[in-house]
N, C-alpha and C positions, 0 to 999 in steps of 0.2 A: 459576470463570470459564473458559469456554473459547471458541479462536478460529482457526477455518480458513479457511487462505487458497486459493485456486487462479486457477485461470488463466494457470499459466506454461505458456514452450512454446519452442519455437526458431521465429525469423523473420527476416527479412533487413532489413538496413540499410532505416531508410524507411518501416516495417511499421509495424505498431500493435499491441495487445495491450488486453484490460482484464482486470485483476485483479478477484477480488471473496474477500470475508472477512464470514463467518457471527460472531457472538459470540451467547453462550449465557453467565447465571450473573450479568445487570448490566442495572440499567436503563436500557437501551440508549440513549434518547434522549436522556440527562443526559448522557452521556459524549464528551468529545472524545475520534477514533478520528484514528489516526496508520498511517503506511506508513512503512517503514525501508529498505533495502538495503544488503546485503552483498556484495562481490565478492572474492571469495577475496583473502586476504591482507591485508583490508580491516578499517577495524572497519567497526560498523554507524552508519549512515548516516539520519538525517531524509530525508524524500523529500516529505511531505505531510501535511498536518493539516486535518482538519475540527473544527470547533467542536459543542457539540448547539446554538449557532442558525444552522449551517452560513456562520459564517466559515471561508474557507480560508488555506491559505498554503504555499509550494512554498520548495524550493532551488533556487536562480541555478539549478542544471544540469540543474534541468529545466521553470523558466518556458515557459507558450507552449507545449509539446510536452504534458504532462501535466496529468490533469482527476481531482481527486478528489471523490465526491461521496457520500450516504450514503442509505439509504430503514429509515426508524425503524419503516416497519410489516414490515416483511421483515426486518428485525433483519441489514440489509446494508451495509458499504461497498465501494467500489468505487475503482478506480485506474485509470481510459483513459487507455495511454498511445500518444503519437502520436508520429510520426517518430524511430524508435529509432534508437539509435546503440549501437555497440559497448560504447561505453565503460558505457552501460544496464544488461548482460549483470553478473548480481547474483540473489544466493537476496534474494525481496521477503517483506517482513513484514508484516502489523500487529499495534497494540498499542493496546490500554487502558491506562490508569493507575484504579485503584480503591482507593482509599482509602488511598494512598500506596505502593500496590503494582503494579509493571507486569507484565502478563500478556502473553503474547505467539504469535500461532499459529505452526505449524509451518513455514512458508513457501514459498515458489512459487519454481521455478528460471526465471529468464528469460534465453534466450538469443539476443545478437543476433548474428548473421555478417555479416560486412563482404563 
């Protein structure tokens, strides 16, 4: 199983971003795909979940600002987030769970300046 993620970048207070993450090694459409963040010092962090019948679900801190969504023929999820805030500024993941195993990509640095 593997899982790359990109779309980080540095942007200002306010800004947007979307992240996207490739998975290769699973049947992609069975699987619920999840986003994490880390901000130094941090553990890691839930940020979003997709279902495969794309139910979602977000943390409080980032209801309303952030939109996860997925595309099963391009083997893609995806992470639009909108009105970033500092406190955002975090290396982003996603992750699989398969077969009781979490797999995880390398992660995207997002940085937001106030």
């Amino acid at each position: 199983v593997q899982l790359q993620a990109s779309g980080g970048g540095l942007v200002q207070a306010g800004g947007s971003l979307r992240l996207s993450c490739t998975a290769s090694g699973i049947n992609f459409r069975l699987h619920t795909l999840d986003w994490y963040r880390q901000a130094p010092g941090n553990q890691r962090d839930l940020v979003a979940t997709i279902t495969s019948e794309h139910s979602t679900d977000y943390a409080d801190s980032v209801k309303g600002r952030f939109t996860i969504s997925r595309d099963n023929v391009r083997r893609m999820v995806y992470l639009q987030m909108n009105s970033l805030k500092p406190e955002d500024t975090a290396v982003y993941y996603c992750r699989v769970v398969r077969q009781g195993l979490a797999y995880w990509g390398r992660g995207t640095l997002v940085t937001v300046s106030s």
